[in-house]
N, C-alpha and C positions, 0 to 999 in steps of 0.2 A: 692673616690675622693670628698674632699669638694666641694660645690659651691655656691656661692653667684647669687643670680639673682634677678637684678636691676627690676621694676616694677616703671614708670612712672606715674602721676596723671591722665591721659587718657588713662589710658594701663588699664582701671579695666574690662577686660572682663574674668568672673568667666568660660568661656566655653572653655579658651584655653586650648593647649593639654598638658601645663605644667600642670595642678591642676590635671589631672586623676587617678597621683597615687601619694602617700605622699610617702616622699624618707627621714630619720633623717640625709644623708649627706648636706639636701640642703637646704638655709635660702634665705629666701625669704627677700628684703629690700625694705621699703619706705620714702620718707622724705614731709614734708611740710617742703619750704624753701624760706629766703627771696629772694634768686636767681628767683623764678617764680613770688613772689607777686611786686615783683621791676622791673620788665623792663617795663614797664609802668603802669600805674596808673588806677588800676583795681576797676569794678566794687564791691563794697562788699556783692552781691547777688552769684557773681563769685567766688570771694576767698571763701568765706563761703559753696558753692555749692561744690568746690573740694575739699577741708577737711571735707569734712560731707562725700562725696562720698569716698572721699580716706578713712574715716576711716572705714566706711561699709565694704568696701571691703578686708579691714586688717581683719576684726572681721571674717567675712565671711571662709579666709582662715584659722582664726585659730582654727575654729568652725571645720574642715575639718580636722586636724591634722595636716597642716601644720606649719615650723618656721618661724615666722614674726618677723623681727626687724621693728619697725615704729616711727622716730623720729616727734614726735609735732611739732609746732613752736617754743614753750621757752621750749625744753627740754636741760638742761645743756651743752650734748654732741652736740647738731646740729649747726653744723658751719655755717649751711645756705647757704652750699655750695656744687654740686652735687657729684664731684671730692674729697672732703676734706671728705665726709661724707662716701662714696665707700671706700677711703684710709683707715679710720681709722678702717671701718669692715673687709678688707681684711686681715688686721694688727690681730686685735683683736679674729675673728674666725680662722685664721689658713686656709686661703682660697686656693686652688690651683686650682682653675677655673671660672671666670669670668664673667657670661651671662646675656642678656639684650634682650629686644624688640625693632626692630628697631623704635625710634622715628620716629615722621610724623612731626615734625619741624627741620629747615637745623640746626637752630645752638645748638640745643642737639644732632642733629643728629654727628655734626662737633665736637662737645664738646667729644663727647665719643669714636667716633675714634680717638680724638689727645691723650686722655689720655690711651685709650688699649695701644695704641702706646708705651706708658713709661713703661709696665709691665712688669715684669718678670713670668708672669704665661700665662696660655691660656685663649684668652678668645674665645668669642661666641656670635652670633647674630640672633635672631629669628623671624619670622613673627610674626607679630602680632595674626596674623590669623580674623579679622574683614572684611578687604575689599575686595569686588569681584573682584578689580585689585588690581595685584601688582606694585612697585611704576613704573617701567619702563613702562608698559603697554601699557600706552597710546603714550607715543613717539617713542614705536615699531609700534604702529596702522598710526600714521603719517609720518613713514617715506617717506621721496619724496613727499610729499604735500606741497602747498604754503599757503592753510588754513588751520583753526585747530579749523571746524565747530563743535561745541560739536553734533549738529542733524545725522553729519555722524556716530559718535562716540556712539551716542546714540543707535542708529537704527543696529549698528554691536551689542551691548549689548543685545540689543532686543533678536536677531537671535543667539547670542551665547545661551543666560540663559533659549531660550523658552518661554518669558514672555509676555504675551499679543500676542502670535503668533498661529496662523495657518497656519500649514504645512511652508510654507517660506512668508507668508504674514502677516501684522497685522491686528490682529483680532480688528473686525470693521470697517475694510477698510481703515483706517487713520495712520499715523505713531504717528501724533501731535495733539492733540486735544485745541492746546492755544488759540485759536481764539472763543472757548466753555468758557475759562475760564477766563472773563472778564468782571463778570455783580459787578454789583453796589447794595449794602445791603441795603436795605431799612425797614428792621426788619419783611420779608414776610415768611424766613427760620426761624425755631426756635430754638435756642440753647441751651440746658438745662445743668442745670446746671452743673458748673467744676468738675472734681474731683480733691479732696485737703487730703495733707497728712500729717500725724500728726509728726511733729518734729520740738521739739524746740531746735534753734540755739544759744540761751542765752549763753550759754559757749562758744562755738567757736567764739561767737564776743566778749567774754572778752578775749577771750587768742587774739584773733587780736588786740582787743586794746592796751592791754600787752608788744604787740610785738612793735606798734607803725608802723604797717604798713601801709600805707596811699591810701586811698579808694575813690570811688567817689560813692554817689548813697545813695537810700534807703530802708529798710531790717526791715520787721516784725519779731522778734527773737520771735514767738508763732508757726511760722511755714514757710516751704519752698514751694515756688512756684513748682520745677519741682523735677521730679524724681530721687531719688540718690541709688536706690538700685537695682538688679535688679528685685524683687518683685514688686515693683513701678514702673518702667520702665513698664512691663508688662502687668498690672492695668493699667496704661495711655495709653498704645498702645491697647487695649480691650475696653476702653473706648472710642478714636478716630476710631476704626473702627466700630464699634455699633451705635455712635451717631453723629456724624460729618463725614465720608469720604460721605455718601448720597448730603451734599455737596460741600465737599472742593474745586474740579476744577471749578463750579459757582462762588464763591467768595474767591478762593484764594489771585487774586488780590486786594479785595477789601480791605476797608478803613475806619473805623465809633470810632465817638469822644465815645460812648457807650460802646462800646466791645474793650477788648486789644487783644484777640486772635480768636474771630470768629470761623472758622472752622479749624484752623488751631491744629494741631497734640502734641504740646508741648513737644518733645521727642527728640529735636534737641542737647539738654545739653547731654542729658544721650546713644545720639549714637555718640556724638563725646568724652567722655569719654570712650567711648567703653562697657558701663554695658550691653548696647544691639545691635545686631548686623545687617543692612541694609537688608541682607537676611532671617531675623527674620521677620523685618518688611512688606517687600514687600510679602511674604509668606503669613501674616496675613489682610493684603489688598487683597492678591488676593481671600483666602479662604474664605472671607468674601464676595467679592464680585459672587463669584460662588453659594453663597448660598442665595444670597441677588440681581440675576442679574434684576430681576423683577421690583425693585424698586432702584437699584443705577445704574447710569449711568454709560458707560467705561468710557465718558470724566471725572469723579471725580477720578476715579481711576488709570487712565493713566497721567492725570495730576499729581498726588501726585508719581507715580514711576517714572515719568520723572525728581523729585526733587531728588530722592534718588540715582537711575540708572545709570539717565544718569548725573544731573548734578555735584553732590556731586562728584560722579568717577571720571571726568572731570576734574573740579577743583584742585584734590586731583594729577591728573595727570600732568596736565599744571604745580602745586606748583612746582611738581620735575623736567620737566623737562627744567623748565624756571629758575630756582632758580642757584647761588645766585643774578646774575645781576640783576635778576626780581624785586628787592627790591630796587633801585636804576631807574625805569622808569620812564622819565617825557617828556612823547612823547609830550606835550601842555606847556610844558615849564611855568605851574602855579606855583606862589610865595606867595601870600596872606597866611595871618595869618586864622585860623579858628576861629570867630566868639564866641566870650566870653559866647554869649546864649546857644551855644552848650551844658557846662558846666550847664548853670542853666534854661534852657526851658522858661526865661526871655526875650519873641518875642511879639510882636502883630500880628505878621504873624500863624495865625490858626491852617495851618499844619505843621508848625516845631516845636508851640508849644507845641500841641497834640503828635509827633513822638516821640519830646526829652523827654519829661515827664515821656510817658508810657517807653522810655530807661532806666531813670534816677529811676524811681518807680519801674521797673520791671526787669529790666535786660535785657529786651525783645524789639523786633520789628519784625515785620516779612518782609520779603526778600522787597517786594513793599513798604515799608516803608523805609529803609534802600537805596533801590536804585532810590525811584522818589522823594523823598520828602529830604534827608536826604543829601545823596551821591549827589542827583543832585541840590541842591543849592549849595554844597560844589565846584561842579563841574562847574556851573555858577559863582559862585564870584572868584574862579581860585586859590582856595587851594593851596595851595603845598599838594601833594600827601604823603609825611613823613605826614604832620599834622593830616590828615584824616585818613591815617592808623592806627595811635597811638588812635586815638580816637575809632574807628571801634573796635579793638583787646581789648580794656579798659572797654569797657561799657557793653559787651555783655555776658551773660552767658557760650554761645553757642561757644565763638571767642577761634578759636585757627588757628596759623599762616596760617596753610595748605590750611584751606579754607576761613579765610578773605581773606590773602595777594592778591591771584587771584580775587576773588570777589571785593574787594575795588580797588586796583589800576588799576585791568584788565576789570570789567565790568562795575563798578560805576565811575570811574574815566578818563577813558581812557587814561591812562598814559602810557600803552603800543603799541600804538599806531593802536590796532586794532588784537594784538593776540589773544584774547580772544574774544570781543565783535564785532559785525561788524559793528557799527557807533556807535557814545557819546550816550549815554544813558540820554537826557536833554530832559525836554520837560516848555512849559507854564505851565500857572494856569491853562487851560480847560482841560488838563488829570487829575489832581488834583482834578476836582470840577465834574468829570466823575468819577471816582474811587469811592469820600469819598462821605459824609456832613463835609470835614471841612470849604470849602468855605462860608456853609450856614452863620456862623456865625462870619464872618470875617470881618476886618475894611479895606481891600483892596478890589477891584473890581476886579473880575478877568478875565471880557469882556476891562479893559482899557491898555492901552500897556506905559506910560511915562504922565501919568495926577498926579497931588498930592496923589493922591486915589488908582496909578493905581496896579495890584498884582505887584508885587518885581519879582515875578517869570516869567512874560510876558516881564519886563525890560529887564531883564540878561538875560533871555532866545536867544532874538534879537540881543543883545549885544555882547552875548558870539559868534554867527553864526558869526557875522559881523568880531567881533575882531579874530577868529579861520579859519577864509574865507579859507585862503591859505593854511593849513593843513587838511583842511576837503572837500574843493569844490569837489576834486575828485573820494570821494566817494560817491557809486551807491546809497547808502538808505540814505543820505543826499542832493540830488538833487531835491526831490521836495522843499525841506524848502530853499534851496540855490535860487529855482528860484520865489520864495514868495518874500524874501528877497531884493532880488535885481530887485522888482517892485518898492518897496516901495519907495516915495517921498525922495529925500535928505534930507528935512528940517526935515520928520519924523525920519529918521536915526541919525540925528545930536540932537534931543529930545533924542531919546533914551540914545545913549551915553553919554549923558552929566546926566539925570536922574543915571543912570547905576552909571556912576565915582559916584555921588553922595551915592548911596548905598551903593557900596563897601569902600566909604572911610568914611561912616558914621551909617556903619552894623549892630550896637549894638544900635541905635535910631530905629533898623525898625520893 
């Protein structure tokens, strides 16, 4: 029996059980297409990151013995279309069998059930085989719950995987250690130097140009920030556990105009393409740290499986089984426009303009950036929640629907009204000016709350409490700021608000 089987740009993991044996009935297909570079307006460290990884991973297979069909961008035949391009190989190889990997986004996932649908052959659907859940998982684990605490969700993974556990307890004594992972970089850890890999992208951004795809962002064509093969992948994950996990849970959260990645792992591209796979890595964190307990702490290590384990699974759990309404939440009923600075890192505001920057330069931000500084101004001036998504999925390397979508609307935005996160994720300028040095150098104050000077972020901060009163008073972990709030002087509140209007309707002066 012939077969065709589809391979998606995040489907590149070289370990599934399809590559074990080459089979000359079975052609393997890929496409770069405008359909993926077009639904919003992508980073070009992104676009460029999955045609250099998509094409590794062609070569890889054909290195193998495998048949690869791989349409380019400007290769004559690609329609640019996922369905049109399927079509016309089913046509051309003489195909009587059909197979794919289930996508981890609804509407490829939607796309490719409508169209089996029309066929007259069989087709077929496979795991992926990457993640330690499958997509139901987590809303079998919730069934009959009113909450959908990722901590419970967490702590059942623990005890399922054996991970950080003794006998039925966690080892350490602790389930969480986040309360460990909250200090402020002051340049006391030392970071040496990156590792950087040598591939020049000069061609793939002329065939982008070619194409006329339209990009935001900026891209050294001498070489690629993050890992696209899984040789590299593996290099970077041997690297972050050698010289960085000693201290990643100290300063994960942290914040410095100096460093764009600190301690953080740089592996997040190349495990949501799938080149490597979460059980790889937690494997290689823990081996590391069994051999290294002397001198790394469990909180660095517990902290960093807590990102993989528990939250990543989570997330990828909630996508499905919140999805499709979940795209459509606007529990705070925000309308505002996103902020033109967004687009060009053109703020006097310190740390947005350090956040967007390193975005806009790198492709990058890590999760505390992304969710105090980024998400939670977006979140204070009262976004609409579409605007902030499209920007979130666009800028990042790392972004694909699965686990923004929940991320931005569910824990950064709180447009769900609390499925995901369990109060708004907002805070003043004093978290800000605790986390980083961006404050150091900043033309706001960030002890004033509605003065000429005062941070923007202390305004809106008050503002947003004030204006969100009655959607929010009743929750538990919003009650002490609720009763801060409604000390404050009336004359002070009617400062604030009127500063407030002031900012949001004059955002791009601030």
């Amino acid at each position: 029996m012939t077969k065709l089987r589809l391979i998606l740009g995040d489907q590149l993991n070289s370990q599934h059980s399809w590559f074990k044996e080459t089979n000359s009935a079975v052609t393997y297909c890929m496409f770069e297409m405008r359909q993926e570079t077009d639904y919003v307006t992508h980073h070009i460290q992104k676009v460029v990151g999955f045609f250099a990884a998509m094409r590794s991973f062609a070569q890889t297979l054909q290195d193998a013995g495998h048949n690869v069909v791989y349409y380019r961008i400007n290769d004559a035949h690609n329609t640019q279309s996922l369905t049109q391009n399927l079509t016309a190989l089913l046509k051309e190889h003489e195909i009587e069998k059909l197979e794919y990997l289930a996508p981890d986004e609804y509407r490829l996932d939607a796309q490719m059930k409508s169209f089996c649908s029309t066929l007259n052959i069989e087709t077929d659907v496979f795991s992926s085989e990457h993640f330690y859940t499958e997509r139901e998982d987590l809303a079998a684990f919730f069934t009959g719950k009113k909450q959908f605490l990722m901590e419970h969700f967490y702590r059942n993974m623990r005890k399922k995987h054996q991970i950080l556990m003794v006998d039925k307890q966690p080892e350490g004594g602790k389930w969480n250690y986040d309360a460990s992972n909250r200090k402020k970089w002051k340049g006391e850890a030392l970071i040496p130097q990156e590792i950087t890999f040598d591939l020049n992208v000069s061609g793939i951004l002329a065939e982008i140009k070619k194409s006329g795809i339209k990009t935001i962002g900026k891209i050294n064509p001498n070489y690629f920030e993050y890992p696209i093969s899984r040789a590299q992948a593996l290099l970077q994950l041997a690297y972050f556990c050698e010289h960085l996990l000693v201290h990643f849970g100290d300063y994960q959260d942290a914040m410095h105009t100096d460093k764009i990645y600190l301690f953080h792992s740089r592996i997040s591209f190349a495990m949501n393409s799938k080149i490597i796979a979460p059980k790889e890595v937690v494997t290689a964190v823990l081996e590391t740290y069994r051999k290294q307990e002397e001198a790394i702490d469990i909180s660095q290590v517990e902290g960093f499986i807590r990102q993989i384990l528990g939250w990543r699974e989570y997330m990828r759990g909630m996508y499905w089984m919140l999805m499709p309404n979940y795209k459509k939440e606007n529990f705070l009923e925000n309308k505002n426009k996103l902020p033109n600075f967004f687009w060009t890192g053109e703020t006097k505001m310190n740390c947005l303009k350090n956040a967007i920057h390193n975005s806009l330069d790198n492709g990058y931000a890590h999760h505390i950036q992304r969710l105090m500084i980024t998400g939670n101004f977006a979140l204070l001036t009262q976004v609409h929640p579409d605007e902030i998504d499209a920007w979130y999925l666009g800028i990042y390397v790392d972004a694909i629907e699965w686990v923004q979508l929940p991320n931005t609307r569910g824990m950064s935005q709180f447009a769900d009204g609390g499925k995901i996160a369990t109060k708004p994720y907002v805070s003043s300028g004093s978290y800000i000016g605790k986390m980083s040095n961006y404050c150091d150098a900043c033309v706001y104050n960030k002890a004033k709350k509605f003065e000429d000077d005062a941070c923007p972020f202390n305004t809106l901060y008050w503002n947003f409490l004030e204006e969100k009163q009655e959607k929010l008073k009743t929750i538990f972990r919003m009650k002490m700021m609720y009763s801060v709030l409604n000390k404050m002087s009336n004359e002070d509140r009617i400062k604030i608000a009127e500063k407030a209007n002031h900012i949001i309707e004059n955002i791009d002066a601030y």
